[in-house]
N, C-alpha and C positions, 0 to 999 in steps of 0.2 A: 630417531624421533624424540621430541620432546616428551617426559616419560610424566611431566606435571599433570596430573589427574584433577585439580583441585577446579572447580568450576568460579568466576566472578559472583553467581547468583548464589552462591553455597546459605550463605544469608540467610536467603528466604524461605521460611515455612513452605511445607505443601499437605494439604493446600494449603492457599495464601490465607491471612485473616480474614480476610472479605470474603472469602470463597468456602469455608467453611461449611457454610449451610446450602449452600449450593450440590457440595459431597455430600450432604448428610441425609437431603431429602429426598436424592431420586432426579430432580430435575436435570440432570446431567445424562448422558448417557455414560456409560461408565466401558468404554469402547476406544482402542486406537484405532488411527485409518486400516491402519494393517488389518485387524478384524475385519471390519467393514469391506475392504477389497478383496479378502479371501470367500468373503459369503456372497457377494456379489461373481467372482469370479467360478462359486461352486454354484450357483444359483444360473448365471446367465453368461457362462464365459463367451461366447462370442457377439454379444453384444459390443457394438463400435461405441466405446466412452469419451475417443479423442481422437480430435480430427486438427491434421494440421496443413500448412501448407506443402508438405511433403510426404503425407501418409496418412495414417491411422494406427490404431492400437483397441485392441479387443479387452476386454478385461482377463482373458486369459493371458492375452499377450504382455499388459503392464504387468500383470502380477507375474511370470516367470520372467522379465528381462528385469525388473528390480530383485528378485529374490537371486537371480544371478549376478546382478549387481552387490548386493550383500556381502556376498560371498568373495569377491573379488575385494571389495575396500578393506572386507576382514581379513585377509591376505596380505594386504599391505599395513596390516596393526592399527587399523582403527574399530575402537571400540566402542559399544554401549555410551552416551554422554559427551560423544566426543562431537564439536560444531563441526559441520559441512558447511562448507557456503555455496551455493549459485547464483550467478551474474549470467542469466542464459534471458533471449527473447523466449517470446512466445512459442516454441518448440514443444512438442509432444514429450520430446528426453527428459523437460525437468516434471512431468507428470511420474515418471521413472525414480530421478534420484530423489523426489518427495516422497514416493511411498518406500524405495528402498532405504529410506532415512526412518521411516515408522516400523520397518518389519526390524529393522538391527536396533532401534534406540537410539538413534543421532539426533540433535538437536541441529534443526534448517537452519542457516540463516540468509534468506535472499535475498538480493542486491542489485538495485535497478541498474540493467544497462549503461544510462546514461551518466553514473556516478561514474569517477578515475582518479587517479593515484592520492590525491588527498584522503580523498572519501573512502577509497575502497581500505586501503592502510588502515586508517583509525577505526573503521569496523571489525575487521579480520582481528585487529590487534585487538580492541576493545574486548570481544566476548570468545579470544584467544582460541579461532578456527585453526584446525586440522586438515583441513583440505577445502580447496575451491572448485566447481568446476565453471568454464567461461570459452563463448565458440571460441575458436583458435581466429581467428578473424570476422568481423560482423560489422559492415556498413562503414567500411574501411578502417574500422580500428582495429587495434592487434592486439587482442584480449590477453591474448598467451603471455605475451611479451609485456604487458603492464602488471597483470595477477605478478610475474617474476619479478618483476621490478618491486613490485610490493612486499613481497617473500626474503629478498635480502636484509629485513628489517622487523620481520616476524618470527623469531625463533620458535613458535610452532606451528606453523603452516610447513606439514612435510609435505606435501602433495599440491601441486597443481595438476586438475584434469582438463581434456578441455571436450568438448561437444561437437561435434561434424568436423573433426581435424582426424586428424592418424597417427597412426603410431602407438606402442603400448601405452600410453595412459590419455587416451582418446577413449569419450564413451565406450564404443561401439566393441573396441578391445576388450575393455574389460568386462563387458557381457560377455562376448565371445569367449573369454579365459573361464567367467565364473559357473557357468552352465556344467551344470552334472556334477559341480562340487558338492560335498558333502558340507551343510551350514544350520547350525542348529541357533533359532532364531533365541534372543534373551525374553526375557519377560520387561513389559514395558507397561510402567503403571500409566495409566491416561489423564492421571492428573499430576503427572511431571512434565516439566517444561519438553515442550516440543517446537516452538520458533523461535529466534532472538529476530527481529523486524527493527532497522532504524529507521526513525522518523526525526527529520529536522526539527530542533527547541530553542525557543527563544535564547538558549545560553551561547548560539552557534555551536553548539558541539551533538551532532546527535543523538538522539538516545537509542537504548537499547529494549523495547519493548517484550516483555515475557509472554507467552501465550501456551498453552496448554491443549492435549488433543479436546479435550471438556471444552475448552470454552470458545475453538473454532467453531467445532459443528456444532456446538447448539446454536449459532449464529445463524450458520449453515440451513440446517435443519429448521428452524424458525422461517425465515426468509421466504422459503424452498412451500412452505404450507401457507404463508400471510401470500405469497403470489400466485399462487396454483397450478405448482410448476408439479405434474404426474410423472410417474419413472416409465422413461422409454422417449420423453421429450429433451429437444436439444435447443440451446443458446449460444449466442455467441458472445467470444471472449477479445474485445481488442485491448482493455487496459492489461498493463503489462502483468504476468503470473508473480513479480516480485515484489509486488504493491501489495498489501493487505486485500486491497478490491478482488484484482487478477487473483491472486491466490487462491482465498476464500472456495469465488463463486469460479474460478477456470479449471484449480486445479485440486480442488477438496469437495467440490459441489457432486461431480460423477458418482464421487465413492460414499457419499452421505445419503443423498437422492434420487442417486440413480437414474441419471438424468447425460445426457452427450454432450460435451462442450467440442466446441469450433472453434480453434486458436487465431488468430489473426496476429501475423507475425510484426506485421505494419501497419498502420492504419491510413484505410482507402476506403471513401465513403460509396464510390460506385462496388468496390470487391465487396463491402458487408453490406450491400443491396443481393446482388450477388450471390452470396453467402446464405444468405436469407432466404431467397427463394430459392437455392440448390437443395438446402437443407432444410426446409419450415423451421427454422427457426424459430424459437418462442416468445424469448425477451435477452435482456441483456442488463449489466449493470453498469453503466460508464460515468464520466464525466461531461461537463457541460456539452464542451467542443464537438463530442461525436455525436450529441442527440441534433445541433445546432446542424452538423453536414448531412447527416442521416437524414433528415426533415427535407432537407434542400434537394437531394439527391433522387430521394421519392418523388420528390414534385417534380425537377428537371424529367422523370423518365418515366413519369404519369404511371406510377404503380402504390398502390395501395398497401403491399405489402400486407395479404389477408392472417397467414399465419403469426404475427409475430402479434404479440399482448400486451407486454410491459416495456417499458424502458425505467429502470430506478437511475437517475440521474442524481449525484451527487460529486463533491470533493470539489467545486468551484461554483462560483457564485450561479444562482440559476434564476436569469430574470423573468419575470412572473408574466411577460406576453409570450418567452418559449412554447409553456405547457401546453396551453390553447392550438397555438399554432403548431407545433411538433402531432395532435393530435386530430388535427382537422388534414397533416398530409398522411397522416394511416389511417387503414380500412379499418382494422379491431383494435388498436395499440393502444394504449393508456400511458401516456407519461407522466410519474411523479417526481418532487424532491423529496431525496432521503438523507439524514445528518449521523455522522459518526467520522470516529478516526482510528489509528492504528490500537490505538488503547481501548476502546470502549466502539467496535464495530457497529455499524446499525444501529445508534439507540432508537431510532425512526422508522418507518417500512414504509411509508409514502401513503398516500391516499388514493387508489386507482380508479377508485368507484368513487368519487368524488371530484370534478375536474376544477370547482375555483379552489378549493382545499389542497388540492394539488398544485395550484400554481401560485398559494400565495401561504401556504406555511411547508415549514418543510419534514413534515408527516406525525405522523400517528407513534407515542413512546408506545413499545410492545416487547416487553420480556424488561424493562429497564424500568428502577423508582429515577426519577430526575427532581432534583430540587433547582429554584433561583433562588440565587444569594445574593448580597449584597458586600462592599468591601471588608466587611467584618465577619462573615460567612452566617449573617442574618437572614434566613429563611425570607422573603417575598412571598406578598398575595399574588394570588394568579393575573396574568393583565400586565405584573408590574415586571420591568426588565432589568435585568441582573444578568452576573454570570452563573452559567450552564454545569452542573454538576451530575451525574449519571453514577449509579451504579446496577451492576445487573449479570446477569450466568455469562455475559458476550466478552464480560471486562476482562483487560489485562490482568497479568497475576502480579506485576511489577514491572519498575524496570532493573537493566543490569546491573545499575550503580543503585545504593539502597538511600545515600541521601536525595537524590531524584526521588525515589519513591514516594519519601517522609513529605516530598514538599508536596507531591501530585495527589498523593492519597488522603483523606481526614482521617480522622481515629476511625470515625466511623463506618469506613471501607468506599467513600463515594470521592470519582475520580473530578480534577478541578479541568475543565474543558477548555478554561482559556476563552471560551468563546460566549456573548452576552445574547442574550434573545429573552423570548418570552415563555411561558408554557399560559396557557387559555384551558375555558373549561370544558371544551371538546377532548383535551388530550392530547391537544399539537404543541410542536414547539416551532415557532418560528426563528428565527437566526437573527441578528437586531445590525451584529458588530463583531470585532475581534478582540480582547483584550490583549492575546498575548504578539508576539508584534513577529508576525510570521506573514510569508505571499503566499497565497496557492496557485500556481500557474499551473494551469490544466489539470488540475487534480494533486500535482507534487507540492510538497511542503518544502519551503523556501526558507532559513534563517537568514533573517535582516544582520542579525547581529555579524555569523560569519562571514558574509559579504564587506561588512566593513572595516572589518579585523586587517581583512586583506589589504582595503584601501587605505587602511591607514599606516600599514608596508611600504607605503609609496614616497619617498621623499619629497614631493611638490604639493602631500595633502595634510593641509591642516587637521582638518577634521569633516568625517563625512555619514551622509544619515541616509540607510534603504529604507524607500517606504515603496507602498503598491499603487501600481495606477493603472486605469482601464484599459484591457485588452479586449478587442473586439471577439478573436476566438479563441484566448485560451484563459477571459475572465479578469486574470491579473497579470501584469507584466513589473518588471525589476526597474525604477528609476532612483538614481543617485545623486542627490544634491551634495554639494561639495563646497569647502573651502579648502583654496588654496596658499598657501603659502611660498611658494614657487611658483615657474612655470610648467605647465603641462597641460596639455588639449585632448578632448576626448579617445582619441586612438590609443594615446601616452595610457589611459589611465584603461581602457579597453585592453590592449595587451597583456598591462601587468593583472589582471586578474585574471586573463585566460592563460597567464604562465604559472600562476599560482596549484596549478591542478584541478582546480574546481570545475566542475560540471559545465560546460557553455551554458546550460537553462540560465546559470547563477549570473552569468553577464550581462548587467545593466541593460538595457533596451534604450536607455534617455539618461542623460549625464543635465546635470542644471548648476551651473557655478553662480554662488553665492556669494554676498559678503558677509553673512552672517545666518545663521539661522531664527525660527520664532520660535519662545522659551516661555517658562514657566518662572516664577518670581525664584526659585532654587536654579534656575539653570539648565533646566532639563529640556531636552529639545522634546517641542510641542509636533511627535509628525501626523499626530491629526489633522495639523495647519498644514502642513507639508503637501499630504494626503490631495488635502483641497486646491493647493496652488497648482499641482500637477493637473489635476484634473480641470481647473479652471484655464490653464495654458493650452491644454489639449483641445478644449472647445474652442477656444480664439484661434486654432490653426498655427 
């Protein structure tokens, strides 16, 4: 094994400068999950915290198959500090290696599915993981066989594991190995980094977002009280547990709130009907697309769906005749918009008790100061639209790279959003626009940038510009306008970027050849005009 101890973040303060008074005053709880799972598992061990499509888990049960998990990774030389990664579905197991990551001291780092061998590579390497784990096969891909393929080029990823495969470095072995070991857990301060989280950035290169046991749960834990979610009530989880959302509320919410998550391995609007009333379900926290089928599904099957309360819809655009109607096909549900992202979770909590406020800003700032600025980072009157600035107990501590930081953070500790809206003098903030030039399809973050990098690999392109344009269900979809300089037709340029490694989401949906683009008097391609031509094409049929 690579014996380099030195961490990428070593950099940064703990806590971070921003966070300072956060530690100083209490408003933190001062608690890792590991705490938290041990008092709940002394408190209510057979209480079911996790439901999946294959089982369940008791809090007695997570808390001995991760503490024997522990013990078993510490057997194979990983230590205090050192990253894990998982690349697992909605599976009960990564409730396991998440908390068996809090009782040893490992820093998570989780990775959606749907990324491969570009993406997963420059993560792995970037915040220099020690082990991964990924099913051995899921939805005909061969997790095992790509994590390796990634491994020949990481000289410290000693360990690939994988999850519902076999053999000794298969989850379920190394519980089986680790049980009745003797494992003396470290001390694990709560305001040390405990996730690295990539989110796509406008630079095409992802970033590596810091986060702290302090600044999940109090997210958590805020959430969990502004909704009125009681311990012993359950929700369910179909956004994925590798997302900031999934994570949060599927897989840290049980052991903060004490509350049962329902994992949903795939998402099937009749199965989380379903789901729903197997289990009263409470609420849920998703993106557009599932409140959009959820609504439809209720109606198709004339159910009300009595139990369930909230729905906090966020991470894609949510158009403001949804709320009304998503709420008129539930008996008690309330659906709001709620605004945040990997770095500054939840600055919003929705308006539940409020339905035109819920369907035409997208919520209530709670636990966050938000400033609008202007392009000189001039403060705006309330009313006037600028971009969105946040800071608050929920924020990032940084990210991995410190020049990222310098540019995301102000002196003054308030993180830059990227995104331009309003704040009003109720204390909402509405969403206006985007500044920084990313998609959100279905809730993922999309760089425009590295889509183009790719296409401009292609010897028949001149040069070529992603911009977003309307997706009926997943909000935003990937179109590429193009100049060519060669010959090549859509398939031509559709291949080379599905051979590039990239994610299929990242595959253009609409190619548009150009002889030029519209520009600004410097040159700079205009795709707000862009923006409009698609959208105006789309209408014409």
């Amino acid at each position: 094994m690579n014996e380099n101890t030195a961490k990428p973040w070593d950099w940064l303060p703990i806590p971070a400068p921003h966070q300072q008074a956060y530690a100083a005053s209490g408003i933190w709880q001062r608690k890792t999950l590991a705490d938290l799972a041990r008092e709940r598992a002394a408190a209510t061990p057979d209480f079911v915290c996790f439901i999946d499509g294959e089982g369940q888990y008791t809090y007695a049960q997570v808390l001995a198959e991760a503490e024997a998990l522990s013990a078993s990774l510490h057997g194979r030389g990983l230590r205090s500090g050192d990253v894990i990664a998982f690349q697992v579905p909605n599976w009960r197991e990564a409730a396991a290696i998440n908390l068996a990551a809090a009782l040893s001291g490992f820093v998570v780092n989780p990775i959606v599915p749907i990324y491969r061998d570009a993406e997963v590579t420059m993560m792995l390497g970037d915040c220099r993981a020690k082990a991964i784990f990924v099913p051995d096969v899921w939805r005909k891909v061969d997790y095992a066989a790509m994590a390796r393929r990634c491994q020949q080029s990481l000289p410290d990823l000693a360990h690939v594991f994988t999850v519902r495969g076999d053999g000794p470095d298969d989850f379920a072995a190394l519980v089986t190995a680790g049980r009745g070991v003797p494992f003396a857990a470290p001390e694990v301060d709560p305001l040390g980094v405990k996730m690295v989280l990539y989110t796509s950035g406008t630079t095409g290169r992802p970033k590596g977002v810091l986060h702290s046991h302090c600044t999940l749960a109090h997210i958590v834990a805020t959430s969990g009280r502004h909704w009125g979610m009681a311990a012993g009530e359950a929700t369910l989880m179909p956004s994925p547990v590798t997302h900031v959302s999934g994570y949060a509320n599927g897989l840290e919410a049980p052991f903060i709130c004490g509350i049962r998550s329902v994992l949903m391995e795939a998402w099937n609007a009749a199965e989380a009907l379903a789901l729903i009333e197997q289990h009263d379900l409470v609420g849920t926290v998703a993106a557009t697309p599932f409140l959009v089928e959820l609504a439809a599904a209720a109606r198709a099957a004339g159910t009300g769906l009595p139990s369930f309360r909230f729905f906090a819809c966020g991470g894609a655009a949510v158009p403001a005749d949804l709320i009304p109607a998503a709420n008129a096909a539930f008996e008690n549900c309330r659906a709001f918009r709620v605004f945040g992202a990997s770095e500054v979770p939840l600055v919003t909590f929705g308006w539940p008790q409020d339905e035109h406020l819920a369907a035409t800003t997208d919520g209530e700032v709670v636990d966050y100061e938000v400033r609008i600025v202007d392009h000189e980072d001039r403060e705006l009157p309330r009313g006037t639209e600028g971009e969105i600035l946040a800071r608050g107990p929920g924020m990032m501590m940084g990210y991995v790279d410190a020049a990222q930081t310098t540019e995301a953070i102000t002196p003054d500790g308030f993180f830059r959003t990227g995104d331009l809206g309003v704040l009003d003098d109720s204390g909402a903030v509405t969403i206006t626009g985007r500044k920084k030039d990313l998609i959100i399809r279905g809730g993922e973050n999309i760089s425009a940038k590295e889509i183009e990098d790719v296409l401009h690999t292609h010897p028949a392109v001149k040069e070529a510009a992603i911009v977003a344009m309307p997706h009926d269900r997943l909000g935003e979809g990937v179109c590429a306008y193009v100049i060519l300089s060669g010959a090549a037709e859509t398939g031509d340029l559709v291949a080379h970027v599905s051979a590039s490694g990239l994610a299929r989401q990242k595959i253009p949906e609409r190619f548009e050849f150009v002889s030029d683009f519209p520009r600004t008097a410097s040159g700079k391609v205009r795709k707000d005009m862009l923006r409009a031509m698609v959208r105006a094409a789309m209408t014409e049929g």
